[in-house]
Backbone as CSV, one residue per row, in Angstrom:
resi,resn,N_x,N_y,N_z,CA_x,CA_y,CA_z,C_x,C_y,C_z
1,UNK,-104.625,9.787,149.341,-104.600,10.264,147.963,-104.154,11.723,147.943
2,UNK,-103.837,11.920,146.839,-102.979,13.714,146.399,-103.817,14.189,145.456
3,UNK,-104.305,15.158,145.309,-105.108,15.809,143.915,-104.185,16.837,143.764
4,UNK,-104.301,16.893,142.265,-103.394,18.199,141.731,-105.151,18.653,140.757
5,UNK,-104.352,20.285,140.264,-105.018,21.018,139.840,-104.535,21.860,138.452
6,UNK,-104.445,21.046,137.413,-103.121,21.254,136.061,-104.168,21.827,135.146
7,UNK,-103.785,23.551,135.526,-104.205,23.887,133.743,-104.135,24.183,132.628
8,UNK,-105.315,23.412,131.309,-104.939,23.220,129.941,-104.954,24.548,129.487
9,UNK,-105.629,25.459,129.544,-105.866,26.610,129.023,-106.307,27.201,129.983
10,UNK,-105.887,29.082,129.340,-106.961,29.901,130.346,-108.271,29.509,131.168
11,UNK,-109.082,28.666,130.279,-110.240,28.523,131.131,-110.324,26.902,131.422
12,UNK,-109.600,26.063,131.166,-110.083,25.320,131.621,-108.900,24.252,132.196
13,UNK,-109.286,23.481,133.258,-108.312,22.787,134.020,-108.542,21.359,134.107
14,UNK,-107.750,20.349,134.402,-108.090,19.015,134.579,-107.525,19.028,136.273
15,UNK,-108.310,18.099,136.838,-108.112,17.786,137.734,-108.076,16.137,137.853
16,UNK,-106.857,15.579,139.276,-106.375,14.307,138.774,-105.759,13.895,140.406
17,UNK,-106.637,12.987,140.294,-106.187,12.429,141.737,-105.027,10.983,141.975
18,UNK,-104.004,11.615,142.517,-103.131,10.283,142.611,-103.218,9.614,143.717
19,UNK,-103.472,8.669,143.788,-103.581,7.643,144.856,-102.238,6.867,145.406
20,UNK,-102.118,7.415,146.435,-100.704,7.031,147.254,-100.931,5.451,147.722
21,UNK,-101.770,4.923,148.124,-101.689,3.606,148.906,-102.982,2.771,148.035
22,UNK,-101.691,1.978,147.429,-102.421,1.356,146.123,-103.007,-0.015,146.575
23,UNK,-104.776,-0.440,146.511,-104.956,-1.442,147.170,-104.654,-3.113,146.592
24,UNK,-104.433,-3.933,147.434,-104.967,-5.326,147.196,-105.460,-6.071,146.591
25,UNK,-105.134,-6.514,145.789,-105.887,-7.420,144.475,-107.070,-8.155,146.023
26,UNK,-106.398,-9.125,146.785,-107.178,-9.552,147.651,-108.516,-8.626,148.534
27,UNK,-108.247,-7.142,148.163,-108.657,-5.757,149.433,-109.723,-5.266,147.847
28,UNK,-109.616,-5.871,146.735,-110.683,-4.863,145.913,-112.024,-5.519,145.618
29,UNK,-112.283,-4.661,145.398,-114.543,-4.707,144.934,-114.390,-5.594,144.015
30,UNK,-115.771,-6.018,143.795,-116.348,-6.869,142.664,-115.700,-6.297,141.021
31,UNK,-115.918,-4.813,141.369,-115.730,-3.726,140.641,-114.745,-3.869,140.238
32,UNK,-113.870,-3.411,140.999,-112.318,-3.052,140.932,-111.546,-4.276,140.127
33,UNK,-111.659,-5.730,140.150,-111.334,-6.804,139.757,-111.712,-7.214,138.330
34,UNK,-112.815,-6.569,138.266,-113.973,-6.580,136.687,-112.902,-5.502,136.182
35,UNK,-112.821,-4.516,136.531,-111.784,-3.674,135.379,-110.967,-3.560,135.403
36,UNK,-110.102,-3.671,136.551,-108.513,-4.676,135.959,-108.944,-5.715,135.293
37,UNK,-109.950,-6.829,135.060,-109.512,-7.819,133.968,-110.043,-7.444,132.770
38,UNK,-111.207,-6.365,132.223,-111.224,-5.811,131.365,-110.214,-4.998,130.793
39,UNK,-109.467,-4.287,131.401,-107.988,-3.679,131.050,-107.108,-4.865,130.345
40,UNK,-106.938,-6.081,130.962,-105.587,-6.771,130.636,-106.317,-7.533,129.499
41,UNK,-107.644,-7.725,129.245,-108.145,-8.378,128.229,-107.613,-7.230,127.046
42,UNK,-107.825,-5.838,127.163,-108.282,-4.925,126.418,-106.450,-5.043,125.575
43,UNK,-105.763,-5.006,127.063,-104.272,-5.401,126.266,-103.723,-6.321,125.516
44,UNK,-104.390,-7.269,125.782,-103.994,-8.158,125.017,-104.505,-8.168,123.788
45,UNK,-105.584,-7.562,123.669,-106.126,-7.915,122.049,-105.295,-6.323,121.136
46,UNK,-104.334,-5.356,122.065,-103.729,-4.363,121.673,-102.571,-5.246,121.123
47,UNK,-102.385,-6.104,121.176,-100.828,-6.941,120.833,-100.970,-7.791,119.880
48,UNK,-102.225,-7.665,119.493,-102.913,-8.472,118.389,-101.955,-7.692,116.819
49,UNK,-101.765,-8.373,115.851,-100.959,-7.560,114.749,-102.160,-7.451,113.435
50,UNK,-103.346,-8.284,113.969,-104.542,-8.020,112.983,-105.338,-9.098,113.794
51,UNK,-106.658,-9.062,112.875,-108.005,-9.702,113.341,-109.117,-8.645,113.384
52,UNK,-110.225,-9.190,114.007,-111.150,-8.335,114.493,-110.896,-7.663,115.686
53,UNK,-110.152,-8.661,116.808,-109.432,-7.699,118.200,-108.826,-6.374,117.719
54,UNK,-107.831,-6.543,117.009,-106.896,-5.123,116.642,-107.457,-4.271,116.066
55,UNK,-108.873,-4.572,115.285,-109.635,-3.921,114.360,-110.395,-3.129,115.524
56,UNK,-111.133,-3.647,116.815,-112.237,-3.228,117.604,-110.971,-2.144,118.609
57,UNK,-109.501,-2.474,118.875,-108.838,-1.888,119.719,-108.857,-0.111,118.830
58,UNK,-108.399,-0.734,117.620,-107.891,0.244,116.700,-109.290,1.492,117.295
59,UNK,-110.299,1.290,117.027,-111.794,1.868,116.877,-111.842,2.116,118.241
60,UNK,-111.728,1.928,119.138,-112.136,1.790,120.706,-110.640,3.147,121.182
61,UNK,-109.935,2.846,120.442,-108.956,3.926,121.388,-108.968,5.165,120.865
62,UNK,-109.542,5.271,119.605,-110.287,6.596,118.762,-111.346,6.933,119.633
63,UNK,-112.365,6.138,120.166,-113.219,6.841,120.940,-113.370,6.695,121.950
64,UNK,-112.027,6.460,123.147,-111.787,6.564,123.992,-110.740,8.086,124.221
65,UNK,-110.241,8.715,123.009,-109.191,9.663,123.268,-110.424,10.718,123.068
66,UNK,-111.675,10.340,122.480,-112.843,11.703,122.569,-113.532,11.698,123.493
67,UNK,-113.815,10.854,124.591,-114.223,10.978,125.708,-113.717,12.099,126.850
68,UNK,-114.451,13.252,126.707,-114.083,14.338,127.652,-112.971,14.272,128.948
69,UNK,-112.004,14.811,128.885,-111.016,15.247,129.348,-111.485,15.263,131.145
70,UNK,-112.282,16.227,131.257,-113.132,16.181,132.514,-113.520,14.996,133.266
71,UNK,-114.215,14.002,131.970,-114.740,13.124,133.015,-113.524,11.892,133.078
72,UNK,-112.403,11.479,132.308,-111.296,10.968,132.648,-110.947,11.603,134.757
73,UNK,-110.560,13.430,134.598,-109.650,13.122,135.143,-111.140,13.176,136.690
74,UNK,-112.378,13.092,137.123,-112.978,12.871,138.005,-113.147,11.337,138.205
75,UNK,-113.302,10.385,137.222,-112.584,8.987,137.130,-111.824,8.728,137.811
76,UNK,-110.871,9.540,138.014,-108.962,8.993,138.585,-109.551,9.643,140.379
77,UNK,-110.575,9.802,140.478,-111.149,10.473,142.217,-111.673,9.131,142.981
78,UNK,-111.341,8.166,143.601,-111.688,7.208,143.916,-113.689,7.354,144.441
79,UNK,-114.418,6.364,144.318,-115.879,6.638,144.721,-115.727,6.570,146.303
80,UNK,-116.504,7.671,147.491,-116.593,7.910,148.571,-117.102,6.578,149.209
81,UNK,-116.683,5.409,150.083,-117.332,5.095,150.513,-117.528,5.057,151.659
82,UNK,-118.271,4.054,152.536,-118.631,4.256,154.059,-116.889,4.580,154.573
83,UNK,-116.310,3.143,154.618,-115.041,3.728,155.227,-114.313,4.614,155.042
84,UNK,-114.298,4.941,153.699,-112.715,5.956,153.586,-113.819,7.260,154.140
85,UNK,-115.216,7.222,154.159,-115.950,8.830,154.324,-115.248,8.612,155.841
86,UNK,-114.928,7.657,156.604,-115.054,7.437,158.071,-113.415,7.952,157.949
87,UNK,-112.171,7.873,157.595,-111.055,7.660,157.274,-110.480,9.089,156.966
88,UNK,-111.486,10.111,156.663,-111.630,11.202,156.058,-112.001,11.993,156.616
89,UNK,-112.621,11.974,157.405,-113.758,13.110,158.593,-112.511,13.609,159.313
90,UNK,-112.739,15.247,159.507,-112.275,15.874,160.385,-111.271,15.239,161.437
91,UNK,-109.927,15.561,161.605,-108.967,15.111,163.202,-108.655,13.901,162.284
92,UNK,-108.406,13.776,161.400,-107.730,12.715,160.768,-106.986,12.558,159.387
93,UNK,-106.922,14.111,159.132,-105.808,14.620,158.112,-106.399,15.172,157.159
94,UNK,-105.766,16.213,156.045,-106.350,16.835,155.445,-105.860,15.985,153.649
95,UNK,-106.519,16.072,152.749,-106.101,16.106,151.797,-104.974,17.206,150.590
96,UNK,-104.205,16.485,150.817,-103.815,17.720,149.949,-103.336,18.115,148.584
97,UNK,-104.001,19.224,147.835,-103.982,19.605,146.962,-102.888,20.243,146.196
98,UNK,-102.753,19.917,144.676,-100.762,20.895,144.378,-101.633,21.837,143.276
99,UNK,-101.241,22.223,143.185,-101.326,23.678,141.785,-100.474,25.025,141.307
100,UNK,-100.204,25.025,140.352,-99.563,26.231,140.239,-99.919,27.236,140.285
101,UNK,-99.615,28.165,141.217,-99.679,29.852,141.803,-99.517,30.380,140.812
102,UNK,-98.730,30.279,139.686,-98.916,31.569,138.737,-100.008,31.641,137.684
103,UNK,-100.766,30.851,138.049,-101.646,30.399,137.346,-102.949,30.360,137.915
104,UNK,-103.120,30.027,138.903,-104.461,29.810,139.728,-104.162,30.519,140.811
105,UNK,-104.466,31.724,141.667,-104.780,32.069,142.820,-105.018,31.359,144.200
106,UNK,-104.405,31.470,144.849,-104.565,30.315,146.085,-106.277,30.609,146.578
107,UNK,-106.691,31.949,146.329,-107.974,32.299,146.793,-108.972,32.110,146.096
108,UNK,-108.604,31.593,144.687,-109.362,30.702,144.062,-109.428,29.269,143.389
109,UNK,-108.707,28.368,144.332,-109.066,27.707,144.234,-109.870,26.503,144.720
110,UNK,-110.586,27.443,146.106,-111.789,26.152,145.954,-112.817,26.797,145.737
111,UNK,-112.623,27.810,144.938,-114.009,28.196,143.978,-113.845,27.110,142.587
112,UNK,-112.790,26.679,142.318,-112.444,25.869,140.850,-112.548,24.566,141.412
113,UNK,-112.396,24.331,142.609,-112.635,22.942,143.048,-114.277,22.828,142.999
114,UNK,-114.954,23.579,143.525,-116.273,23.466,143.625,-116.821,23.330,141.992
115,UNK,-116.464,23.910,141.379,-116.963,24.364,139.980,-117.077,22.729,139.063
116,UNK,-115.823,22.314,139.246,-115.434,21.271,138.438,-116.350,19.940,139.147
117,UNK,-116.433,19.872,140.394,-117.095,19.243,141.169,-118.327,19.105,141.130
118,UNK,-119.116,20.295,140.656,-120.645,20.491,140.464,-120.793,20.460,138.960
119,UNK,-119.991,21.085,138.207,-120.632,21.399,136.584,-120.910,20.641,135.890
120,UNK,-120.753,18.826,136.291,-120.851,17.961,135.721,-121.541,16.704,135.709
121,UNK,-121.995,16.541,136.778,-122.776,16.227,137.685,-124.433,15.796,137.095
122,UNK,-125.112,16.802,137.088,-126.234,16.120,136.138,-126.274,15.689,134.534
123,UNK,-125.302,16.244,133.814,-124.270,15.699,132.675,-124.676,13.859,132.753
124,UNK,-123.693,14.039,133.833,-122.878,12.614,133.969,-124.140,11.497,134.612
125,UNK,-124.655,12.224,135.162,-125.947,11.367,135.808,-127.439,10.886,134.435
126,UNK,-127.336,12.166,133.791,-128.361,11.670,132.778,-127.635,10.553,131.411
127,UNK,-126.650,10.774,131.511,-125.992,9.851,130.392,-125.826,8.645,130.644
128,UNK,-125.670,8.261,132.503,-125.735,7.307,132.587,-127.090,6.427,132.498
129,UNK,-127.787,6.927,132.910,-129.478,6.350,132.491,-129.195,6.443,131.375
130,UNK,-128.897,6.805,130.480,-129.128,6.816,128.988,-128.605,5.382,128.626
131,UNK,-127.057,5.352,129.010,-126.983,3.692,129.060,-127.231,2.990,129.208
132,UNK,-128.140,2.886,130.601,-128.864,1.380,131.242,-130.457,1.275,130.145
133,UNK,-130.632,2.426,129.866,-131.851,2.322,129.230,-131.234,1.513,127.665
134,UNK,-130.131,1.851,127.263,-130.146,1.275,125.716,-129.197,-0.243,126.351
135,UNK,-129.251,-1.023,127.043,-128.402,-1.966,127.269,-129.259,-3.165,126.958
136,UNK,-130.855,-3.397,127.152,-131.524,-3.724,126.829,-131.748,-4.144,124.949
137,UNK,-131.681,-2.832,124.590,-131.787,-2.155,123.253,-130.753,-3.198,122.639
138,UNK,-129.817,-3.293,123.019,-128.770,-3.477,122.457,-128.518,-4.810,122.517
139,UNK,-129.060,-5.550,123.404,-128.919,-6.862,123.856,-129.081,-8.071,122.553
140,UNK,-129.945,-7.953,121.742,-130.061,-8.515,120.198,-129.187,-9.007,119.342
141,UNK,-128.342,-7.959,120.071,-126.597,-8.263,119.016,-126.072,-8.977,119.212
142,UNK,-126.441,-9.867,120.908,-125.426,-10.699,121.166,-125.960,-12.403,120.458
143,UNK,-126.883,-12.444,119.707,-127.324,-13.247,118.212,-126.580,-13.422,117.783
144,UNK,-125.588,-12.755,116.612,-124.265,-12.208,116.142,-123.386,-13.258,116.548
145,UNK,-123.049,-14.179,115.812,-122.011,-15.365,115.880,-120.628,-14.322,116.117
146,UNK,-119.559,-15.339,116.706,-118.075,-15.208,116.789,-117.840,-13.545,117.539
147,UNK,-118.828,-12.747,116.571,-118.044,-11.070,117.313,-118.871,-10.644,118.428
148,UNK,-118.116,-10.880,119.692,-119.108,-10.001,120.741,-119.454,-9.007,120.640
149,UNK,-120.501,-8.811,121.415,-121.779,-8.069,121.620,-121.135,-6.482,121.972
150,UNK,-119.895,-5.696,121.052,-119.597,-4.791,120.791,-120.550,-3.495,120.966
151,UNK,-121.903,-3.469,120.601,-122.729,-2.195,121.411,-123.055,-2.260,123.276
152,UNK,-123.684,-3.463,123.128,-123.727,-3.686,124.702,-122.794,-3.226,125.730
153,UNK,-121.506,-4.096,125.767,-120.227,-3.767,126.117,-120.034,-2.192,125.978
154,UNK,-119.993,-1.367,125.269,-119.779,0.140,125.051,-120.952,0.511,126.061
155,UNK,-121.913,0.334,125.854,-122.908,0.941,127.141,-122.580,0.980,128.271
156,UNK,-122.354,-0.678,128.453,-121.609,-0.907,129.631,-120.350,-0.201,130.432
157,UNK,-119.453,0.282,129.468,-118.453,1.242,129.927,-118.890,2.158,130.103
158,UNK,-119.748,2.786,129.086,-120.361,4.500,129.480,-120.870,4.385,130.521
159,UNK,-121.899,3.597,131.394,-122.383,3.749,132.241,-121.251,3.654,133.507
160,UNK,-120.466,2.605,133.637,-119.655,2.439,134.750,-118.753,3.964,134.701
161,UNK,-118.541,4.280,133.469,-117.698,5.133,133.527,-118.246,6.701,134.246
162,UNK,-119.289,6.891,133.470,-120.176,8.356,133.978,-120.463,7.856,135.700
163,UNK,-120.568,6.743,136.321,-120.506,6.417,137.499,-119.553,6.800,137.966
164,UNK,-118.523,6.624,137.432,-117.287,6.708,138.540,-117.007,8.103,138.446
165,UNK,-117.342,8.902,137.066,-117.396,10.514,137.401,-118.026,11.013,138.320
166,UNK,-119.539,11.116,138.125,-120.537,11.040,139.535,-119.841,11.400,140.688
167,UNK,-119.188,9.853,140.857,-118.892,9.262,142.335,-117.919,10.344,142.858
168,UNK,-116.594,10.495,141.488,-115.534,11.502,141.907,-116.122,12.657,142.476
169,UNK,-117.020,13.147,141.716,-117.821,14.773,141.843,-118.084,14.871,143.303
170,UNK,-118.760,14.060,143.542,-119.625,13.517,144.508,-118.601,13.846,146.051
171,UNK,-117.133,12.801,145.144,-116.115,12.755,146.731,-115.838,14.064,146.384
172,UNK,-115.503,15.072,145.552,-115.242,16.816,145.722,-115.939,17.331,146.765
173,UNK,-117.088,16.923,146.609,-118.441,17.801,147.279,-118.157,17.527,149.061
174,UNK,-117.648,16.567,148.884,-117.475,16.406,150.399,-116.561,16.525,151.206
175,UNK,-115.082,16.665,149.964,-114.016,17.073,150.789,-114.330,18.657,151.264
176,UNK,-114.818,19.381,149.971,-115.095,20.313,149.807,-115.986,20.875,151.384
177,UNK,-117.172,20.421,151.565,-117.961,20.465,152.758,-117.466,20.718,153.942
178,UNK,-116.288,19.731,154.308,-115.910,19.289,155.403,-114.946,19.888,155.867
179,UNK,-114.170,20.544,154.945,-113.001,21.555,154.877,-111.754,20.242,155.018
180,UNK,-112.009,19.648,154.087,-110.969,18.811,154.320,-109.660,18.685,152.891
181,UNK,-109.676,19.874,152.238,-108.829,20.278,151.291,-107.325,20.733,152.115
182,UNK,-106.418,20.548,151.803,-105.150,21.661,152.014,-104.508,22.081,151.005
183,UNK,-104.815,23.259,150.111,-104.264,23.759,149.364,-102.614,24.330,149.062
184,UNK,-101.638,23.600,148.286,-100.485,23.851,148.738,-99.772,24.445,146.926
185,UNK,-99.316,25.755,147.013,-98.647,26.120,145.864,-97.880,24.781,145.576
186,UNK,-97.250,24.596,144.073,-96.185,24.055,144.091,-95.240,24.495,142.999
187,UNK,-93.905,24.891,143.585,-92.804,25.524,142.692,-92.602,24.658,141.868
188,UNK,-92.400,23.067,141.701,-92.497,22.662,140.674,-93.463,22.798,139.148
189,UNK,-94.804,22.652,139.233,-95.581,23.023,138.377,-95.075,24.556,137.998
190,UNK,-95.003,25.400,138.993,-94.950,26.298,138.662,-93.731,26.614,137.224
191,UNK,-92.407,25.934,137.437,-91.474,26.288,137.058,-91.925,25.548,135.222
192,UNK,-91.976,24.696,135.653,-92.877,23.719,134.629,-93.676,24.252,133.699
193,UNK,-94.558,25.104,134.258,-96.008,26.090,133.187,-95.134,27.334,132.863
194,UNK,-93.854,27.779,133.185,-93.110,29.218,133.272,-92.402,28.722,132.289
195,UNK,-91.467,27.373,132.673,-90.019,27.262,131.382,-90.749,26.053,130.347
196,UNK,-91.321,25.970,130.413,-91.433,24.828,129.229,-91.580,25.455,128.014
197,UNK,-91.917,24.097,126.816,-92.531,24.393,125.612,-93.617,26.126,125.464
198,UNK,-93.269,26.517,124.570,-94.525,27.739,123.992,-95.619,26.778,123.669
199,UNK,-97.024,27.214,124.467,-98.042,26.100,124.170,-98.704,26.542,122.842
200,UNK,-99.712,26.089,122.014,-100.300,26.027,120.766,-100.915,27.059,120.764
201,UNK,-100.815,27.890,119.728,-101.591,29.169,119.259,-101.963,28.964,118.260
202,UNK,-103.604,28.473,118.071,-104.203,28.816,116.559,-103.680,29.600,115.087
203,UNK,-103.934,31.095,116.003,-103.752,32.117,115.208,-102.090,31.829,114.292
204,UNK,-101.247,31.477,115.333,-99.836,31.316,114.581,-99.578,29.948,113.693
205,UNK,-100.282,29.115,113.919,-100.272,28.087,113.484,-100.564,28.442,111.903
206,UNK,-101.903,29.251,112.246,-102.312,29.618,110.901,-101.769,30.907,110.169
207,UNK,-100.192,31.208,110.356,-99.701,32.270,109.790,-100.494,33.705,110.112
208,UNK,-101.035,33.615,111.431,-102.257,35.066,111.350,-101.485,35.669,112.529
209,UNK,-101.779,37.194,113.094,-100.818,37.865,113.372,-101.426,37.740,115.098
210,UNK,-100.601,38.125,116.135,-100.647,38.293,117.319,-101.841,39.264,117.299
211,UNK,-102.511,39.668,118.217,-103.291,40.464,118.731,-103.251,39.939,120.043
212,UNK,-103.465,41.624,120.695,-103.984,41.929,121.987,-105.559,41.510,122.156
213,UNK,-105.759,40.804,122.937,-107.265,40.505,123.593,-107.474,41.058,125.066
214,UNK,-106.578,41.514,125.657,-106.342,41.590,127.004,-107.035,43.417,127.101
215,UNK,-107.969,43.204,128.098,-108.555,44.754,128.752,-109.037,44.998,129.949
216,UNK,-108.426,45.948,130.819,-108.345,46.072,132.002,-107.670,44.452,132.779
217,UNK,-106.975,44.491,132.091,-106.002,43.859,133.147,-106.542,41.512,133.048
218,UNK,-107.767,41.405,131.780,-108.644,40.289,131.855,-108.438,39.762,130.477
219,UNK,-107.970,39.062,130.163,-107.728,37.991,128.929,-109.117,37.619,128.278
220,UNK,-109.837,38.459,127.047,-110.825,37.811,126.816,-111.133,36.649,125.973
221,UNK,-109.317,36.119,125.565,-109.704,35.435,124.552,-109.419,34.015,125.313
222,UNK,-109.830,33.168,124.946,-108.885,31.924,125.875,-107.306,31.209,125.119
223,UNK,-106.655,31.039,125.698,-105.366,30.567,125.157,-104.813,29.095,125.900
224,UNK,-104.000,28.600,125.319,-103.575,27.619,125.583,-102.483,27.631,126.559
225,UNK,-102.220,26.998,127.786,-101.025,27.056,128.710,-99.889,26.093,128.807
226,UNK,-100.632,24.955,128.587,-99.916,23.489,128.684,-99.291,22.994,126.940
227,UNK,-98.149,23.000,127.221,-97.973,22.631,126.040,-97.567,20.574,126.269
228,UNK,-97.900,19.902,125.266,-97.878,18.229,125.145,-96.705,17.904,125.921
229,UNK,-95.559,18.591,125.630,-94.378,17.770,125.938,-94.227,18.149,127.940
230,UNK,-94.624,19.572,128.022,-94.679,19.922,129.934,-95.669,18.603,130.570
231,UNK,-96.588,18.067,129.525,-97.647,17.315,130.268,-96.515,16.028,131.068
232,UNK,-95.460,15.507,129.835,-94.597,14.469,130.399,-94.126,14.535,131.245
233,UNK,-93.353,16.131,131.223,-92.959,16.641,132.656,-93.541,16.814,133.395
234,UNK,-94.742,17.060,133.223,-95.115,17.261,135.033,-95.562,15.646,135.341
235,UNK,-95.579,14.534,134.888,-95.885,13.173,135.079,-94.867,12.823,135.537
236,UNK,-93.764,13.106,134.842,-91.984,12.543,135.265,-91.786,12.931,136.608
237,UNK,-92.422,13.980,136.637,-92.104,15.544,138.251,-92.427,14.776,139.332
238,UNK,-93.518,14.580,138.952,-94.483,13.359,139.928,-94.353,12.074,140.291
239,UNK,-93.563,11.470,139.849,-93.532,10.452,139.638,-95.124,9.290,139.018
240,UNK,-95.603,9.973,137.847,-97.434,9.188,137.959,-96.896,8.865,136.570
241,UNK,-97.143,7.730,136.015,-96.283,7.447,134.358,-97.802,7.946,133.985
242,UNK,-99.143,7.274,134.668,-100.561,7.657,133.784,-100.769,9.083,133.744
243,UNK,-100.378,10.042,134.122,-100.926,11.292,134.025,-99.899,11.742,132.980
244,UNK,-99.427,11.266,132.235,-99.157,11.675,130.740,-100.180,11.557,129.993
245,UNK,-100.215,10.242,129.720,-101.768,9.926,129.018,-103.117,10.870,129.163
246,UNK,-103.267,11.379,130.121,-104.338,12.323,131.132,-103.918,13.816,130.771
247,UNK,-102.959,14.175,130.457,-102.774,15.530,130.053,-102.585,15.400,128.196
248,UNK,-101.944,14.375,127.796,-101.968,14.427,126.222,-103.373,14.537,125.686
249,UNK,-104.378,13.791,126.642,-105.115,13.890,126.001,-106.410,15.206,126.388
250,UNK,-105.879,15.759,127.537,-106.551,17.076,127.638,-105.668,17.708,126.528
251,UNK,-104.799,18.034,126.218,-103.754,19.107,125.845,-104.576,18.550,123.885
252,UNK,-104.907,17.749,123.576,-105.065,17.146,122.931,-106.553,17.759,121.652
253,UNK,-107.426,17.330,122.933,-109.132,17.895,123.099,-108.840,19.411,122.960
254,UNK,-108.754,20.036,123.602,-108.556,21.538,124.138,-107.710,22.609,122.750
255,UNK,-106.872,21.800,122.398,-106.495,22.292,121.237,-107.148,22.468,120.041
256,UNK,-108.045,20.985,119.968,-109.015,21.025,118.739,-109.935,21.682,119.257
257,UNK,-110.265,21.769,120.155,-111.624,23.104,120.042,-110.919,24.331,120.161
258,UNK,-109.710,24.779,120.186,-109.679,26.232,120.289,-109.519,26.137,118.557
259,UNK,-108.688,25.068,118.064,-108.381,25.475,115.861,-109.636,25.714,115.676
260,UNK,-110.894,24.878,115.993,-112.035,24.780,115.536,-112.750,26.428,115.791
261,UNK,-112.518,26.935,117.142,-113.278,28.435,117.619,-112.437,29.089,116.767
262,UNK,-111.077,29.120,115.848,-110.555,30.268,115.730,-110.710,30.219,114.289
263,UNK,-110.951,28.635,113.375,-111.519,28.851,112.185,-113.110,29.254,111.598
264,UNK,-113.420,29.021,113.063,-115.188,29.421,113.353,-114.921,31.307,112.696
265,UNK,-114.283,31.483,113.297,-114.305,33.032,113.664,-113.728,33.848,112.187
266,UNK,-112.545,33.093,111.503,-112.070,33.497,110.953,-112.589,33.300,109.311
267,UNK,-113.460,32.056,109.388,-114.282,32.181,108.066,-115.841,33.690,108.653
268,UNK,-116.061,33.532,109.511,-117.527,34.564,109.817,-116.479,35.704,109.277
269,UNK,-115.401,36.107,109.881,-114.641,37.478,109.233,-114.872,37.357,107.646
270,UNK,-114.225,36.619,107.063,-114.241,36.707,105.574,-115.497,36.775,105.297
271,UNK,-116.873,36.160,105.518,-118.157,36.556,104.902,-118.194,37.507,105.424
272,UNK,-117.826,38.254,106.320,-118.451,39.719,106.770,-117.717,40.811,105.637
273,UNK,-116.486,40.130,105.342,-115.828,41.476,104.338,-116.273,41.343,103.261
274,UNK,-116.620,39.696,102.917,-117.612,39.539,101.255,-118.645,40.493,101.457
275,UNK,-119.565,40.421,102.297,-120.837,40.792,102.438,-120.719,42.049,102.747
276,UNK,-119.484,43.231,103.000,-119.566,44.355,102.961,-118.638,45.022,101.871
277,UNK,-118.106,44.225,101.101,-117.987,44.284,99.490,-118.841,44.239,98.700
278,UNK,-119.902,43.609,98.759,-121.334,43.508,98.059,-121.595,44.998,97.905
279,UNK,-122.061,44.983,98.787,-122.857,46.007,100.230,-122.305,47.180,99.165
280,UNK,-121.484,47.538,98.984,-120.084,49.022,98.812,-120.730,48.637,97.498
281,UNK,-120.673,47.848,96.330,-120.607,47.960,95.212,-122.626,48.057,94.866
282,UNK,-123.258,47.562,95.691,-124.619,47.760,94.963,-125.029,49.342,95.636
């Protein structure tokens, strides 16, 4: 496998593991077979032109594009197991990592590997109990003539899913340990985050003027790096068609919370000038 290290904004990055040696329908888990046929079920009822299928797809891919960015791309980290940990150990090759240098510091990045690896971790672990505990809860529904058991099923993904984050975190922690990272610039990304699209600026969006945030040499505001259309490119670069999907929808997330922080900010300004207009006149 290859991990890259693509970031959405100043502060925050997705990380995304491509898997070079794609296994065996005959070579996969119980697991692995259960969600490839949940996938091709999931497609097919996408090809649906109405019903309740197209109705539950319609609803399901709305709250599948709000499912954190983060735990997608620790998902795409295969779960550690006995063999590949055996496959992996020291004198038997390093993993290696791509990222862009003008952007990330080679000397920091397995401080950002560690970070992303740990920060999520008991997150992802309590949510999943949260699922197994309401699966039970939920079980009632499947009473409910003709429409499956639509809450159940959703548990069911959250839990497998916050699992397979876990698991990713989990395989960080150990490449991480073992020193089994090889960190390698790459001029592509690089050229990629340098010439592409101008990425999304709140402030301009909203007709409001540039400002400097920058002091001693440190960006305090966070900004956007990746703009939607570089995400294709760096998928095309790669040859990975899914890590479009994986950056649209970081590039996606990341945007709505910076409109959201900068209309946060920009209505508190206006009550502060109401409220010191008051202020002046009493």
């Amino acid at each position: 496998m290859r991990l890259y290290l693509l970031p959405i904004s100043t502060r925050r990055t997705l990380i995304y593991c491509q898997k070079l040696n794609v296994v065996t329908s005959d070579k996969q888990s119980w697991l692995d077979k259960g969600t490839t046929k949940a996938a091709n079920l999931w497609a097919g009822w996408e090809k649906k032109e109405s019903g309740w299928q197209k109705k539950v797809v319609d609803y399901g891919n709305q709250a599948l594009k709000r499912i954190p960015y983060e735990e997608w791309g620790l998902k795409s980290i295969p779960p550690l197991t006995k063999r590949k940990e055996e496959d992996e150990l020291p004198g038997k090759g390093k993993i290696e990592l791509s990222f862009p240098s003008t952007l990330i510091p080679e000397e920091k990045v397995a401080e950002l590997l560690k970070t992303l690896g740990t920060e999520r971790q008991s997150l992802h672990k309590s949510r999943m109990i949260y699922s197994f505990i309401g699966m039970p809860i939920s079980a009632p529904f499947a009473l409910v003539p003709i429409v499956p058991n639509l809450p159940f099923f959703y548990l069911v993904f959250r839990a497998w899913s916050h699992w397979r984050a876990l698991s990713g975190a989990k395989h960080i922690g150990f490449l991480l340990d073992n020193k089994l990272i090889k960190a390698t610039p790459s001029k592509i990304l690089d050229d990629i985050y340098s010439n592409g699209e101008r990425p999304f600026d709140p402030a301009l969006g909203k007709g409001g003027e540039k400002t400097s945030t920058v002091i001693d040499g440190i960006d305090l505001e966070e900004r956007m790096v990746l703009h939607k259309s570089n995400g294709k490119r760096i998928a095309e670069a790669f040859d990975i068609p899914e890590l479009d999907v994986e950056l649209d929808r970081a590039v996606w997330q990341v945007e709505k919370a910076l409109r959201e922080t900068y209309e946060l900010k920009e209505e508190q300004k206006s009550l502060k000038a109401v409220n010191s207009q008051q202020e002046e006149k009493l």
